[in-house]
C-alpha positions in Angstrom: 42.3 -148.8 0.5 44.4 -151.8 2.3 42.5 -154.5 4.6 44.4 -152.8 7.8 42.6 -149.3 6.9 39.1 -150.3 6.5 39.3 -151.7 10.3 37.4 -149.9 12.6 40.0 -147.8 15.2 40.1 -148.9 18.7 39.7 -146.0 21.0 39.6 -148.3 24.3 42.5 -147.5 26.3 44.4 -150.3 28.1 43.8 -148.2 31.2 39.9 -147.7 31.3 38.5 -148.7 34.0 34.9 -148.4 32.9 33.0 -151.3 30.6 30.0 -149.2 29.5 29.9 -150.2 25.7 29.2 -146.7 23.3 25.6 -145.2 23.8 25.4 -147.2 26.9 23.2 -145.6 30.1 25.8 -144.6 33.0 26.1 -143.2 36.5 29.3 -141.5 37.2 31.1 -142.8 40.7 28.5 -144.7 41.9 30.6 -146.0 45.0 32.4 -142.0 45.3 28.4 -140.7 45.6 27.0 -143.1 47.9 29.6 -143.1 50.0 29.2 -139.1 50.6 25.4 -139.5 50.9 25.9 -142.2 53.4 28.8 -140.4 55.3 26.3 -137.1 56.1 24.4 -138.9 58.7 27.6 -141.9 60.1 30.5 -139.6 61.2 32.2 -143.0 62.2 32.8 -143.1 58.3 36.2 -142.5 57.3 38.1 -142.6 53.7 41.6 -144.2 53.1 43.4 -144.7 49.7 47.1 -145.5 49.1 47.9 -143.0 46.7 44.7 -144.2 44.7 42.0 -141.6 46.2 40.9 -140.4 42.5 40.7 -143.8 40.8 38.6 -145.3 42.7 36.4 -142.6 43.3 36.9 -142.0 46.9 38.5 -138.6 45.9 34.4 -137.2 45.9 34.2 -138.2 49.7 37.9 -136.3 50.2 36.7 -133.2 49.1 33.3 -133.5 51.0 34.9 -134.5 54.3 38.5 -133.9 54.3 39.1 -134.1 57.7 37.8 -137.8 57.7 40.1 -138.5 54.8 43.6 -140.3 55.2 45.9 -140.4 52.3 48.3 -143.6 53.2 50.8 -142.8 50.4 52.0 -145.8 48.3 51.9 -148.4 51.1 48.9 -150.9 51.2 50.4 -152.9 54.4 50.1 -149.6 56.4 46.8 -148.8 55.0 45.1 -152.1 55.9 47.7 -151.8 59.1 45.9 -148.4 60.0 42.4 -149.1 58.6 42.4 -151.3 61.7 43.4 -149.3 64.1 41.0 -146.8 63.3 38.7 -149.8 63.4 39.6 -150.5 66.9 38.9 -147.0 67.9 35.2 -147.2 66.3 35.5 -145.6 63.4 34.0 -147.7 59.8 37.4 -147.4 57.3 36.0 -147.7 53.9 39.6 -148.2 52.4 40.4 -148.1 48.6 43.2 -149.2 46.6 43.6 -151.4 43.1 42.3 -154.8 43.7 45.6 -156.3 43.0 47.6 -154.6 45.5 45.0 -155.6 48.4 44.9 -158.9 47.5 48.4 -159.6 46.8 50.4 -156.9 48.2 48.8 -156.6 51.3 47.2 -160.1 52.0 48.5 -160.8 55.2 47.6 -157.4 56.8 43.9 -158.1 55.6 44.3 -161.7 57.4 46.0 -161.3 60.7 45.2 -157.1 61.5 41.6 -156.9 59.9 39.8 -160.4 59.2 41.0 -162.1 62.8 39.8 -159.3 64.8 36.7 -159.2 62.9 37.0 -155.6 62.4 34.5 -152.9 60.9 36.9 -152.7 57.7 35.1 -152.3 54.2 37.5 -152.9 51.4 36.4 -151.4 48.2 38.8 -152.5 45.1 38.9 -151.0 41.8 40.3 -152.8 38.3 38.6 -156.4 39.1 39.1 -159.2 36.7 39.9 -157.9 32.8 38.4 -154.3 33.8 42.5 -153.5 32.9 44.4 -153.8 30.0 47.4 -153.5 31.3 48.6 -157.2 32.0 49.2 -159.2 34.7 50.9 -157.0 37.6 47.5 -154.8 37.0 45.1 -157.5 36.6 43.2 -158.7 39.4 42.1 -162.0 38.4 43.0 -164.4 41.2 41.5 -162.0 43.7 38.4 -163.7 44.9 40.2 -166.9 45.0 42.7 -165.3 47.4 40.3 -163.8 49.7 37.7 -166.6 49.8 39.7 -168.9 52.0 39.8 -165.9 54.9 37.1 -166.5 57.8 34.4 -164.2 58.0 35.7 -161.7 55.1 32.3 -161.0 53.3 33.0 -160.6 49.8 30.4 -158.6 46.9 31.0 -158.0 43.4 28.1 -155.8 42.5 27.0 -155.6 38.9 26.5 -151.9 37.9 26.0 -148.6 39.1 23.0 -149.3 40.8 24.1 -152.5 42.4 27.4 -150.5 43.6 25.4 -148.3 45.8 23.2 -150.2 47.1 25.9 -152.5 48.1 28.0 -149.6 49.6 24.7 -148.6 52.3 24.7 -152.2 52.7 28.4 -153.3 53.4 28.1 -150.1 55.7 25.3 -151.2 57.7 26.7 -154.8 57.8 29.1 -155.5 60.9 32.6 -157.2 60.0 34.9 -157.0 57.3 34.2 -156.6 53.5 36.0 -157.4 50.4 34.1 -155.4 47.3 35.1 -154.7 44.2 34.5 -151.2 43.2 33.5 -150.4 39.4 34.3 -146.7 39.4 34.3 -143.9 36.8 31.2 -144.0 33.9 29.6 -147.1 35.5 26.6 -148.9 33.3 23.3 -149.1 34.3 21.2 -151.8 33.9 19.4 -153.2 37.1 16.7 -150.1 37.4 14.9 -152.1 34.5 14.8 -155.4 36.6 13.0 -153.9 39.7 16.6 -155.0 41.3 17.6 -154.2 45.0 20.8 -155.6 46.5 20.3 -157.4 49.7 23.8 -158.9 51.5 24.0 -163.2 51.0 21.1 -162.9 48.7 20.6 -164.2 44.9 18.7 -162.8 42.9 16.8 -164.0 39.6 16.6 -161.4 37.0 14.8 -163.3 34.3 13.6 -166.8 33.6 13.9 -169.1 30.9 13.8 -172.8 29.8 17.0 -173.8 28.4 20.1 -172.2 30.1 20.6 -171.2 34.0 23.5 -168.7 34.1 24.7 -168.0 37.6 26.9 -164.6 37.7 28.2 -161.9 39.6 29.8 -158.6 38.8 29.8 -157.3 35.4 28.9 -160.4 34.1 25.5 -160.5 34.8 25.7 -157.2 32.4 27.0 -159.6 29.5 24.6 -162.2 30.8 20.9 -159.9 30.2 22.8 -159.0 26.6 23.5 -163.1 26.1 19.7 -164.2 27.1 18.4 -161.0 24.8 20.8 -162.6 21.7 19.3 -165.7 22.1 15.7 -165.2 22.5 16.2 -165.2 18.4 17.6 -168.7 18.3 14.3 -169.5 20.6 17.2 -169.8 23.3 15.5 -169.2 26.7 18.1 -168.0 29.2 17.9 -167.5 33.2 19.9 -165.0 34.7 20.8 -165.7 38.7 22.8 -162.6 39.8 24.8 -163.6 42.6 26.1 -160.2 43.7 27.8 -161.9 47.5 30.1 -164.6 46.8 30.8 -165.1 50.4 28.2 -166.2 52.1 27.1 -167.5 48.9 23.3 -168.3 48.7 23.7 -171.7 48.1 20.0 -172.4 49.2 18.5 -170.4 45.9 21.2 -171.2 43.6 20.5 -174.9 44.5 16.9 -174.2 43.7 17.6 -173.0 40.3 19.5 -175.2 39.2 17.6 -178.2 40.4 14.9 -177.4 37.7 14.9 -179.8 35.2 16.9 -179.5 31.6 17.9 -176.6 32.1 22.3 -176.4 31.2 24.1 -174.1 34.2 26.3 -172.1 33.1 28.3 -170.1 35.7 29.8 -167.0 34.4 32.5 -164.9 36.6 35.2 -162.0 35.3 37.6 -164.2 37.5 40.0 -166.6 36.8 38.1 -170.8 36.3 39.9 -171.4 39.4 38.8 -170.7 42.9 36.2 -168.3 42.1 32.4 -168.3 41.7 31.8 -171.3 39.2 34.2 -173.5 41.7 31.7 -172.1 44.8 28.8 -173.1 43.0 29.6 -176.7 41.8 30.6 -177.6 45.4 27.7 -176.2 46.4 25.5 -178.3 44.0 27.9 -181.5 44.9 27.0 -181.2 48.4 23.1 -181.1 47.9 23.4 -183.8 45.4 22.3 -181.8 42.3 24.2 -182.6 39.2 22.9 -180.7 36.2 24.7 -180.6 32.9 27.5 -177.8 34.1 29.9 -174.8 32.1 32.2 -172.3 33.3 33.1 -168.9 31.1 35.7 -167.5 32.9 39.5 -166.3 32.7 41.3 -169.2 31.8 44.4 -169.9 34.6 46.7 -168.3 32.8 48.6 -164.7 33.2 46.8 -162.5 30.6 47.7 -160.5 27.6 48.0 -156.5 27.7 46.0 -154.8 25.3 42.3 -152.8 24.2 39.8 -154.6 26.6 36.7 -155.4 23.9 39.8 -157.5 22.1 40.9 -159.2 25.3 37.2 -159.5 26.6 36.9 -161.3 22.9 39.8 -163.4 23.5 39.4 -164.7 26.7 35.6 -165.6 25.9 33.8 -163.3 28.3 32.1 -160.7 25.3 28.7 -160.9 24.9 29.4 -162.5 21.6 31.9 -165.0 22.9 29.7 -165.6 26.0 26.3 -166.6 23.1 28.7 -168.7 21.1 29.9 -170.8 23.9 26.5 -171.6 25.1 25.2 -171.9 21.4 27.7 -174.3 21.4 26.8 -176.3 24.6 23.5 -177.1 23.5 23.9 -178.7 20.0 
């Protein structure tokens, strides 16, 4: 038998949306479900997609409520163009499209007709980051750098399935515009073991340890808990900070954290090294005067390969193995 037949098949398509690992606990449609739930008792909630209704989930509200459901067709300007009309008319548009059309197709619509009125808009993105195999015109990850610059856009990248609802009631309750990126599909589950609930601006500490700080959001934190369990058998002891808002970042408990004492921070984001998390939290240390020894893993600034996401996850160093051999790394 040849080298090339002994390796184990890929079955990841370049598509997938979903980054449960096999045998992993998942919810199905996490932000699809809540939303419906949450829609039975707020008729001001209403659905709009650009042609993307069923991937991102928003398809399960359709069904439920068509007659609060607007299909934009392929045309993200109208859709945040009309998400804020029907914003100015009281209604709460929970809008859905791919994260790169919202952030660079329709980025200007988001700024001028939804972010300077301060409108009741809730933005819910799917494919964030390398959640996509298929390159660069699908990949979304300059998006939080985009968006981060825009006054008064709140912006959440939730973790999980659970952190995905919870975020959804709160993004509804919460008054003013909303960036989130949606993880949709078979979402992972892993917060229910950490006695986790998402509040809005809030960090929270999943686990301590003595040796590493990592700071994260999104499905990060997921790689994160696997990185600190790795390493408990290298007597590594790793702190998890889930940072689930990035805007208004909790600078006040990230601050705290990290001003503990030989401890390395490491800030891990499924975003590109520029503009995102890690380059929020270092100005935020800078300005409070806290300089701890300091590491990014993120998506290098560079327009990504196409391909089976566990071998670009590998590539680009944000695996669970890749993520415990940088750190490993960082403390010799």
């Amino acid at each position: 038998m040849s080298a090339t037949a002994t390796k184990p098949r890929l079955t990841t398509s370049a598509m997938i949306a979903s980054i449960a690992s096999e045998g992993q606990r998942t919810r199905s449609a996490p932000f699809g479900n809540a939303l419906v739930q949450l829609a039975a008792g707020r008729p001001d909630i209403v659905g709009m997609s650009a042609d993307l209704a069923k991937y991102t989930d928003l398809h399960l509200f359709a069904k439920e409520y068509p007659e609060r459901f607007f299909q934009m067709g392929m045309a993200e300007q109208l859709l945040m163009g009309a998400a804020g009309g029907m914003a100015k008319e009281g209604f709460t548009p929970f809008v859905t499209t791919y994260a790169v059309f919202a952030s660079r197709r329709a980025y200007d619509f988001i700024h001028q007709v939804i972010a300077e009125e301060d409108l009741n808009v809730k933005i819910c993105c799917a494919l964030p980051g390398l959640t996509t195999g298929y390159g660069p015109s699908h990949q979304a990850t300059e998006d939080i750098a985009i968006f981060r610059g825009v006054p008064g856009l709140t912006i959440v990248d939730p973790c999980d399935a659970l952190d995905t609802e919870q975020a959804t009631v709160a993004i509804a309750a919460h008054k003013g515009p909303v960036y989130m990126r949606l993880l949709r599909g078979k979402v992972p589950l892993v917060l229910d073991e950490y006695d986790y609930q998402f509040e809005l601006g809030k960090a929270k500490l999943l686990r301590d340890g003595r040796e590493v700080l990592v700071i994260s959001s999104g499905i990060m934190t997921m790689r994160s808990l696997e990185v600190a369990e790795s390493l408990r058998a290298d007597n590594i002891g790793v702190a998890v900070l889930h940072t689930p808002t990035i805007k208004p970042l909790d600078a006040e408990t990230i601050v705290r954290e990290a001003s503990k004492p030989g401890r390395l921070v490491v800030v891990a984001e499924n975003h590109s090294v520029v503009g995102g998390l890690g380059e929020a939290v270092a100005v935020a240390l800078l300005r409070a005067g806290v300089a701890p020894p300091f590491r990014q893993i993120a998506l290098p600034d560079a327009f990504l390969d196409a391909g089976a996401l566990p071998t670009l996850h590998d590539r680009y160093g944000i695996s669970t193995e890749a993520m415990a051999a940088s750190i490993k790394s960082w403390l010799r």
